[in-house]
C-alpha positions as CSV (number, residue, x, y, z in Angstrom):
1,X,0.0,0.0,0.0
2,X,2.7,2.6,0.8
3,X,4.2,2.8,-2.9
4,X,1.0,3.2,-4.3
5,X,-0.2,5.8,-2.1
6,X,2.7,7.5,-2.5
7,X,2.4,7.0,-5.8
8,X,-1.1,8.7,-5.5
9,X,0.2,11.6,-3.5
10,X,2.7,12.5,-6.2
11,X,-0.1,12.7,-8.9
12,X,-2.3,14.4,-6.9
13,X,0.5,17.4,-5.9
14,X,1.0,17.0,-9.8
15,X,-2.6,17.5,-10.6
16,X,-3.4,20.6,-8.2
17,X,0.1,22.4,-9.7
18,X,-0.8,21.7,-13.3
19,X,-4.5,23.2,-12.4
20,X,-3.4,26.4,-10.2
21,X,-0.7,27.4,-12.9
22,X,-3.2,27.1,-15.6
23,X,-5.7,29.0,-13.5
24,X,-3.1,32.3,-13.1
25,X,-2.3,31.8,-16.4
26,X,-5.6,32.6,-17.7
27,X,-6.7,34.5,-15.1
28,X,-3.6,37.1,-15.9
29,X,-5.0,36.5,-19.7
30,X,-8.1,37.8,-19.0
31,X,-7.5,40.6,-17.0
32,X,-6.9,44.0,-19.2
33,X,-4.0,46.1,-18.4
34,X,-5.9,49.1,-16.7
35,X,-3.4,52.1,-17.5
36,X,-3.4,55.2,-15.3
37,X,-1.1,56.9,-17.8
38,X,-1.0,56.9,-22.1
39,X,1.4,58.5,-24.3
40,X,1.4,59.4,-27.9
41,X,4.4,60.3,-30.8
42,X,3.9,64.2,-31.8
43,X,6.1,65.2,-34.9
44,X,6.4,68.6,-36.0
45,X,5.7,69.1,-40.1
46,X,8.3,71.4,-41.8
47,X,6.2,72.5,-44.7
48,X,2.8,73.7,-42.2
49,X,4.4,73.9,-38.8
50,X,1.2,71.8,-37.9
51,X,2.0,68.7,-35.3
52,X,1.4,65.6,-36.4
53,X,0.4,62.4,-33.7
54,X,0.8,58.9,-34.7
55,X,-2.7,56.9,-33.7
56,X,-3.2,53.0,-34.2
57,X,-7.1,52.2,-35.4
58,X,-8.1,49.8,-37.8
59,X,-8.4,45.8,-37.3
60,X,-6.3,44.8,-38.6
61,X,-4.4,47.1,-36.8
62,X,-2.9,50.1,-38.9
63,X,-0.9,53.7,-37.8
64,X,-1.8,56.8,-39.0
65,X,-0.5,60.5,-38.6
66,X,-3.4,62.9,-37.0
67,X,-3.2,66.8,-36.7
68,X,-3.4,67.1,-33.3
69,X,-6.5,69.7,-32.5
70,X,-6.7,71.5,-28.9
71,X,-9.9,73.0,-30.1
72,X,-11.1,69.9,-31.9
73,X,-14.4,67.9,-30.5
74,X,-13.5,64.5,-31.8
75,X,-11.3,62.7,-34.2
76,X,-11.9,63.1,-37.3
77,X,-10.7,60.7,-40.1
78,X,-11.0,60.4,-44.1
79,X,-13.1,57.3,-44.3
80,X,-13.1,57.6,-48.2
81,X,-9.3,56.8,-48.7
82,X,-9.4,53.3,-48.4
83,X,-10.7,52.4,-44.9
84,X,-10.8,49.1,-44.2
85,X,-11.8,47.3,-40.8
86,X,-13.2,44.5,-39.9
87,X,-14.3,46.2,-36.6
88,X,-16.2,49.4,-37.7
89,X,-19.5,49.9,-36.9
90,X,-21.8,52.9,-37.5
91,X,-24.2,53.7,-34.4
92,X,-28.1,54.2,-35.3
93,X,-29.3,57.3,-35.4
94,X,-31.0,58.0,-31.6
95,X,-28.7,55.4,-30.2
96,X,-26.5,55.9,-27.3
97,X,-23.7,56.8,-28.7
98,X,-25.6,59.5,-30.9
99,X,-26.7,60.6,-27.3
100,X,-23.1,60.9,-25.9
101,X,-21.8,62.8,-29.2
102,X,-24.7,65.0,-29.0
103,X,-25.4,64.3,-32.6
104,X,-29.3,65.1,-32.9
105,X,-29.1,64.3,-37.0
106,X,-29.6,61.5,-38.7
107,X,-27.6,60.9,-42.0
108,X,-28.7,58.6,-44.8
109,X,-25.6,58.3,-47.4
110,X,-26.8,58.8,-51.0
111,X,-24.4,55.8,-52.2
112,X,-26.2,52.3,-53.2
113,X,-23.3,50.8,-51.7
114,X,-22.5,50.6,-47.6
115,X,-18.9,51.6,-46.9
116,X,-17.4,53.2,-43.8
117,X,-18.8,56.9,-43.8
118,X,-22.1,55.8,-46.1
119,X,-24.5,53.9,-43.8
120,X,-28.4,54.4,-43.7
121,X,-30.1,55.8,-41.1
122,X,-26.4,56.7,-39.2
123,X,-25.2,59.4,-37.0
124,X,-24.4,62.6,-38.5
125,X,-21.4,64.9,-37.5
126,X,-20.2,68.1,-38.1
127,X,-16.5,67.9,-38.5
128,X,-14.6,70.6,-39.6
129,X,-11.0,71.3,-41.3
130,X,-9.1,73.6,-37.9
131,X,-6.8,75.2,-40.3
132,X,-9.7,76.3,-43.3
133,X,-12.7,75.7,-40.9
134,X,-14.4,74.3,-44.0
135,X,-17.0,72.0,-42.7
136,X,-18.9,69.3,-44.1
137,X,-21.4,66.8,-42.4
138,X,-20.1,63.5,-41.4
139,X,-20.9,60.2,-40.1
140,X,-20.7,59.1,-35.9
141,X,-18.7,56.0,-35.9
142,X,-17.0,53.3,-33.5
143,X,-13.8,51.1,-34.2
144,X,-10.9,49.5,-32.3
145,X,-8.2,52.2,-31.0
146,X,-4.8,51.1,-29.5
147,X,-2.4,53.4,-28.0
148,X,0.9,52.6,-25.8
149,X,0.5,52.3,-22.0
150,X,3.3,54.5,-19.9
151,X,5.0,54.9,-16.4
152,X,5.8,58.2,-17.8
153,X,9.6,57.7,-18.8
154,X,8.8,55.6,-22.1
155,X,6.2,53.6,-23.6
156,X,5.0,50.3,-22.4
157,X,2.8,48.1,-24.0
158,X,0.0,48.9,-25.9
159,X,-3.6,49.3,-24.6
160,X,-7.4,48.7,-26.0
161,X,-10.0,51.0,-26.9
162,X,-12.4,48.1,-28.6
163,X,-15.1,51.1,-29.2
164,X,-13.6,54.3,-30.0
165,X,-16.6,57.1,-31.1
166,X,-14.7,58.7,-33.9
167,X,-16.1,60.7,-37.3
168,X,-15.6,59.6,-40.6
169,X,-14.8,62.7,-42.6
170,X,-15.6,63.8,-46.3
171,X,-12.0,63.6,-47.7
172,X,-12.3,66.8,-49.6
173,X,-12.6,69.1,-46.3
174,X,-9.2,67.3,-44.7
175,X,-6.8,67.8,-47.3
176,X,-6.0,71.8,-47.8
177,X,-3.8,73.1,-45.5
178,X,-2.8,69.9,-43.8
179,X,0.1,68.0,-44.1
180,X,0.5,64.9,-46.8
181,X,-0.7,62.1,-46.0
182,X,-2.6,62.5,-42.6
183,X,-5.6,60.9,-42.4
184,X,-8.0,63.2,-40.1
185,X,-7.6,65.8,-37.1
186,X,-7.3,64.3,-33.5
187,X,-9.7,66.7,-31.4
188,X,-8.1,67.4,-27.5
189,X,-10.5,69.7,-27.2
190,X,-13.5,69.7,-23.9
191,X,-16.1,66.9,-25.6
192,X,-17.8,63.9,-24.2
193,X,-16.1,61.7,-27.2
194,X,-12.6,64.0,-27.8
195,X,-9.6,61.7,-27.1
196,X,-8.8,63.2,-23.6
197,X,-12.5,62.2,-21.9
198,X,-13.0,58.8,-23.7
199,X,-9.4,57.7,-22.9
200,X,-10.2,58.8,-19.3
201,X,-13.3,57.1,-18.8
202,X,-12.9,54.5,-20.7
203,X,-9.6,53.4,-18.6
204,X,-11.0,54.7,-15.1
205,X,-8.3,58.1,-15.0
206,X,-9.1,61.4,-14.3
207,X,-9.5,63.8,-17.1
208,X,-6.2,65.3,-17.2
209,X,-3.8,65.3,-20.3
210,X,-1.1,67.5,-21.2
211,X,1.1,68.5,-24.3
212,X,4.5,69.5,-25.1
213,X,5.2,70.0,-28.5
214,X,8.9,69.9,-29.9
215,X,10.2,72.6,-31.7
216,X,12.6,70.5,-34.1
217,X,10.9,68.9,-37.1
218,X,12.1,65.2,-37.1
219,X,11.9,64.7,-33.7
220,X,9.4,63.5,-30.7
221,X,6.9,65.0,-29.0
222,X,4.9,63.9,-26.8
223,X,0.9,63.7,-25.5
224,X,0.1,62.6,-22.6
225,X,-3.2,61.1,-20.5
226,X,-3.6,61.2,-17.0
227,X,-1.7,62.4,-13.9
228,X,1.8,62.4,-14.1
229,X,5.1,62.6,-13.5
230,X,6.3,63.2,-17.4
231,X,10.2,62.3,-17.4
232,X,11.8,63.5,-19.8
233,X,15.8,62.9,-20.4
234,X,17.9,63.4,-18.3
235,X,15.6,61.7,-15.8
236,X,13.8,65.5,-15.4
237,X,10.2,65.1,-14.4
238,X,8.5,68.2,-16.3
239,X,5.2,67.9,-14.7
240,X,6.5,69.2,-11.1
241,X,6.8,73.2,-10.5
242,X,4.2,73.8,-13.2
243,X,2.4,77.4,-12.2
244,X,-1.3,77.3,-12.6
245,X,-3.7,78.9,-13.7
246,X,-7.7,79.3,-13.9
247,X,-9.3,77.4,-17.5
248,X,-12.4,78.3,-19.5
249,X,-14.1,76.5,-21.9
250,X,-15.7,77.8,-24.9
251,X,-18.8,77.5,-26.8
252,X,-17.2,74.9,-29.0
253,X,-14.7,73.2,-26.7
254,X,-11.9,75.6,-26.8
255,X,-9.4,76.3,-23.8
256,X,-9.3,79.9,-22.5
257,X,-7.1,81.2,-20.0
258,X,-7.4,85.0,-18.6
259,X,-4.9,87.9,-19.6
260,X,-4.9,90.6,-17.7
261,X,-2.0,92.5,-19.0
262,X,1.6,92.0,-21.3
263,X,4.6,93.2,-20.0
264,X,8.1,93.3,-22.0
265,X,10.9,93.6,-19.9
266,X,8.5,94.6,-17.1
267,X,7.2,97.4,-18.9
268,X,3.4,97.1,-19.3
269,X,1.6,97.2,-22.4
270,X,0.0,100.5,-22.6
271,X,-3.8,101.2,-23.2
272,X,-5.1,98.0,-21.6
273,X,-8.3,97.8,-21.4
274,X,-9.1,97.8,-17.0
275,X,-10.8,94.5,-16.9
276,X,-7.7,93.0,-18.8
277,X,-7.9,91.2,-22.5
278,X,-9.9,89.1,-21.9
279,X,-9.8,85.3,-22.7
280,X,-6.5,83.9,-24.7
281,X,-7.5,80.8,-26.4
282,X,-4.5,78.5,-27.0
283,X,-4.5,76.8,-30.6
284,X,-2.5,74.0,-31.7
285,X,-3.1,75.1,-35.4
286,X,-2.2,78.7,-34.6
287,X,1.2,78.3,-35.8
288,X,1.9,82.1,-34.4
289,X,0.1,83.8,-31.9
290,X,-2.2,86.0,-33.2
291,X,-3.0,89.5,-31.7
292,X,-6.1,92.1,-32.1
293,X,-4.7,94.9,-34.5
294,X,-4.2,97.4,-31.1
295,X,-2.4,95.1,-29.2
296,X,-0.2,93.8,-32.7
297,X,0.9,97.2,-32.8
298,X,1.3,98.1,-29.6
299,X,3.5,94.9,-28.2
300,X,5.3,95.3,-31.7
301,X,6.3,98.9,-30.6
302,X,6.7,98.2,-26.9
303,X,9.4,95.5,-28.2
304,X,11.2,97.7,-30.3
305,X,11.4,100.2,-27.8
306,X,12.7,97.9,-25.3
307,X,15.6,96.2,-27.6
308,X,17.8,98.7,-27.8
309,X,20.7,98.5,-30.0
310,X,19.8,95.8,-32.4
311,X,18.9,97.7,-35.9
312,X,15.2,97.2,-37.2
313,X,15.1,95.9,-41.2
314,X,12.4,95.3,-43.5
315,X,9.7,93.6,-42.0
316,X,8.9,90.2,-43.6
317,X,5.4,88.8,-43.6
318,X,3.2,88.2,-42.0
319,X,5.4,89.1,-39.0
320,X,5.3,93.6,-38.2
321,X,9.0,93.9,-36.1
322,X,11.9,92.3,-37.9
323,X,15.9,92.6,-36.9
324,X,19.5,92.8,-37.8
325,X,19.5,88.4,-36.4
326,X,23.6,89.2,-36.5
327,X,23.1,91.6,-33.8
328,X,21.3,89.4,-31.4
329,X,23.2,86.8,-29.0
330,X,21.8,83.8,-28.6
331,X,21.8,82.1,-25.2
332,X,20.6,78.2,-23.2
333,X,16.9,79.9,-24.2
334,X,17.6,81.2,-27.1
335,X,17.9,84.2,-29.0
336,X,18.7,87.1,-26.7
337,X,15.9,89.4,-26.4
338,X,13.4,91.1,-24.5
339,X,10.9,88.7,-21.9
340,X,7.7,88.7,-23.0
341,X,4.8,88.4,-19.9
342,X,1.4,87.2,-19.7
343,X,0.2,88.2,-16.5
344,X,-2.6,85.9,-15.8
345,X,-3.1,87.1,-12.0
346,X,-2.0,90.1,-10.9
347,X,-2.5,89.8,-7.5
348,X,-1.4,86.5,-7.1
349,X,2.1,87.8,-9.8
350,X,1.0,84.2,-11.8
351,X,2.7,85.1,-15.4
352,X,3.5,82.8,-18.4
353,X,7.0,84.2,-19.0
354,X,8.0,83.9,-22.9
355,X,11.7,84.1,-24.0
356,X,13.4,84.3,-27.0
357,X,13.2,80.7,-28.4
358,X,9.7,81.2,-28.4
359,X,9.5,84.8,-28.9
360,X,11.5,84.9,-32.4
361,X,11.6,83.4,-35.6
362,X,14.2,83.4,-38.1
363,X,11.7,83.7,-41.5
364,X,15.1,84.0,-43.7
365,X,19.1,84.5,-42.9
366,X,19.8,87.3,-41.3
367,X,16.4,88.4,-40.3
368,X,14.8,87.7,-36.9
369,X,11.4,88.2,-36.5
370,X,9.1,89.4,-33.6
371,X,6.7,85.7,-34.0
372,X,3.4,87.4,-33.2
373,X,0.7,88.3,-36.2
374,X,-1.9,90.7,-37.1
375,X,-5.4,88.7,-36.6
376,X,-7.6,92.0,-37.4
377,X,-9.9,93.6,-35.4
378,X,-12.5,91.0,-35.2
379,X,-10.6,88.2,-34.1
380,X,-12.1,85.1,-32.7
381,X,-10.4,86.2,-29.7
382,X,-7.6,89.3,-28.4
383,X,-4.9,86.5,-28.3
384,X,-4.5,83.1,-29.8
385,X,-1.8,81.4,-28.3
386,X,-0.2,79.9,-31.3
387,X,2.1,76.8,-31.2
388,X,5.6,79.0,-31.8
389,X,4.9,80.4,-28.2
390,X,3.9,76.3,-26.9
391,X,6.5,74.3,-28.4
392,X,9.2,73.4,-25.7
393,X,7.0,74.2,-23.0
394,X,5.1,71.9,-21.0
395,X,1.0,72.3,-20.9
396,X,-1.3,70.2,-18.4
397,X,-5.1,70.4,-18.9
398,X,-6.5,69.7,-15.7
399,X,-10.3,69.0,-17.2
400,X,-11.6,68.1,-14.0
401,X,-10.2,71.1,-11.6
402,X,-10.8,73.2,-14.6
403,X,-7.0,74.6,-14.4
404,X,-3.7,75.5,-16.7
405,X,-0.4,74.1,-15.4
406,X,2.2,75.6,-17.4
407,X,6.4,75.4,-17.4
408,X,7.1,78.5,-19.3
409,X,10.3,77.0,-21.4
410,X,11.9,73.6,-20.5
411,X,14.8,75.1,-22.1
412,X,15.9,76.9,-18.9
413,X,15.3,73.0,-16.7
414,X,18.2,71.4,-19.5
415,X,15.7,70.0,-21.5
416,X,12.9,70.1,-24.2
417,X,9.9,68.4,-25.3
418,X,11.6,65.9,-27.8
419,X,13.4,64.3,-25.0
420,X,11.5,61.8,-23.6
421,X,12.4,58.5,-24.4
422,X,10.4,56.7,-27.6
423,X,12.9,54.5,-28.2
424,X,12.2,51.4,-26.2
425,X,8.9,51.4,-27.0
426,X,6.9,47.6,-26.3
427,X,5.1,45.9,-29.0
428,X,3.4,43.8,-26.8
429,X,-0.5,44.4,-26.6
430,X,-3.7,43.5,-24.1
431,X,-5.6,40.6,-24.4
């Protein structure tokens, strides 16, 4: 008896290891990575300044470049070019989804023949081209979105969105203006279905992402989702001693934050208006910022005034204060030149502080250009942040505190926004 119930024992042990591996195996299969952090790949475009992020949709899985959108409501994509998925879907109109894109129109597609972005009785959308604001109607739809999981120094593997709300686009209002080859305009802008609140909710983080945009073409930016810290090389978390400040939404999504005055060198801007500018909306497809005609003029002769010594030359369009670029010394924040203030609190002395690398623009050799344009004197608002005064600089939306953190340039901290490190990205993805 003893051999065999040893014998027995040794199967049993056998048995009850063989079932509580396989048990953890498939219980750590089945259990989705729950990310509290996402990061996607920004690149600059040389020929529109426009910033480009790289998004995986599609099954089978597929990358395309997206103009990244702070104002934008959704993502937008050109269904027409060739979209194929075996995972698209196109909500009924009155469905749920239509509810949480506040899409109140239904849209029946003229075409015999059901393709993505041509259903019956679907969705309708108005999408809209940020850089033309040509808009078209287009159709509310749902497919698979992946996107790369991160601990906030590099990637790690990729995550599942298995029903992304998204647009499908007519192609003919995302092509002027935007660079080759993207396929649609990735909205960050305050909307139930924009990237920012259905990556939040859909993987339980607050509503939180923020942006730093690089300002050499060819290399990385970064977006991120959620809380952070954001490290970026060497080992320099850019999310701590951010200033912040109040945010507004507008009628259509956009982010507002409150000028009160402009100050160059510490000089204030004269004939301010006593309750301040107003709101500054900050664009993403504002490759300059863009000033009300008064205050064009008068920060443009303010500056003058207060870079002394340097001799004035021709000014080149669309810029209105131009300079001798020999005669300015360049420096860790570039170009040597008057600080340029937006004082978002005077009480409280909260200013976004702008210095040269952001301030100027070299528009041909030897010229060096004041980068703030004439917007006319109906602008959509007094000032629109432009990305010239973003790039290098470090911007956290805080959508559920309703708040601005800001770095002013990274530049001074020995770094900038294409340092964080892409290059060990996984490949790995959820169940």
């Amino acid at each position: 008896m003893a051999p065999f119930l040893h014998n027995f024992l040794l199967f049993f042990c056998s048995l009850s290891l063989l079932i509580l591996t396989s048990s953890a195996t498939k219980s750590q299969t089945q259990v989705p990575i729950r990310p509290n952090k996402l990061v996607l790949k920004v690149q600059k475009d040389r020929a529109t300044n426009l910033h480009v992020a790289q998004i995986h949709k599609r099954t089978p899985l597929v990358q395309f470049p997206f103009v990244i959108d702070l104002t934008g409501r959704f993502l937008s994509v050109n269904c027409e070019n060739q979209y194929t998925s075996s995972t698209y879907k196109a909500p009924d109109c009155h469905s749920s989804q239509c509810a949480r894109a506040n899409s109140h129109t239904c849209r029946t597609c003229s075409s015999s023949k059901t393709r993505p972005g041509c259903h019956t009785n679907a969705c309708g959308l108005l999408t809209t081209n940020p850089v033309t604001q040509q808009s078209a109607l287009g159709e509310l739809a749902e497919d698979v979105l992946k996107i790369p999981s991160t601990q906030g120094s590099s990637p790690g593997p990729m995550v599942t969105h298995p029903q992304f709300l998204f647009a499908c686009a007519p192609s003919n209002i995302l092509q002027k203006g935007l660079p080759k080859n993207v396929q649609g305009v990735a909205g960050l802008g305050h909307s139930p279905i924009s990237l920012p609140y259905q990556l939040a909710s859909h993987f339980g983080f607050p509503p939180k992402f923020a942006v730093c945009l690089t300002s050499s073409p060819g290399k990385n930016g970064a977006v991120f989702f959620g809380e952070g810290p954001y490290f970026m090389k060497p080992g320099i978390d850019v999310s701590r001693q951010l200033t912040y400040a109040p945010l507004t939404i507008g009628q259509q999504g956009e982010y507002y934050i409150s000028v009160q005055s402009i100050k160059i060198n510490n000089a204030m801007l004269p004939s301010i208006p006593k309750s301040g500018f107003g709101g500054a909306m900050i664009s993403t497809t504002t490759p300059y910022t863009t000033l009300q005609t008064p205050i064009f003029r008068a920060l443009n002769q303010l500056f003058m005034n207060q870079l002394r010594g340097v001799p004035h030359v021709k000014p080149v369009a669309p810029f209105g204060a131009c300079f001798d670029a020999n005669r300015i010394p360049t420096s860790k924040v570039g170009p040597t030149v008057p600080t340029i203030d937006l004082v978002l609190d005077n009480k409280k002395n909260i200013m976004w502080r702008i210095f040269g690398a952001n301030a100027m623009i070299q528009p041909r050799p030897g010229v060096m250009c004041l980068a703030f344009v004439d917007g006319g004197m109906r602008p959509k608002a007094p000032i629109v942040i432009g990305t010239q005064q973003l790039e290098d600089n470090l911007l956290q939306f805080d959508l559920m505190n309703s708040r601005l953190g800001f770095s002013s340039s990274l530049l001074f901290r020995r770094t900038n926004c294409a340092n964080f490190n892409f290059g060990t990205s996984s490949t790995s993805t959820d169940p």
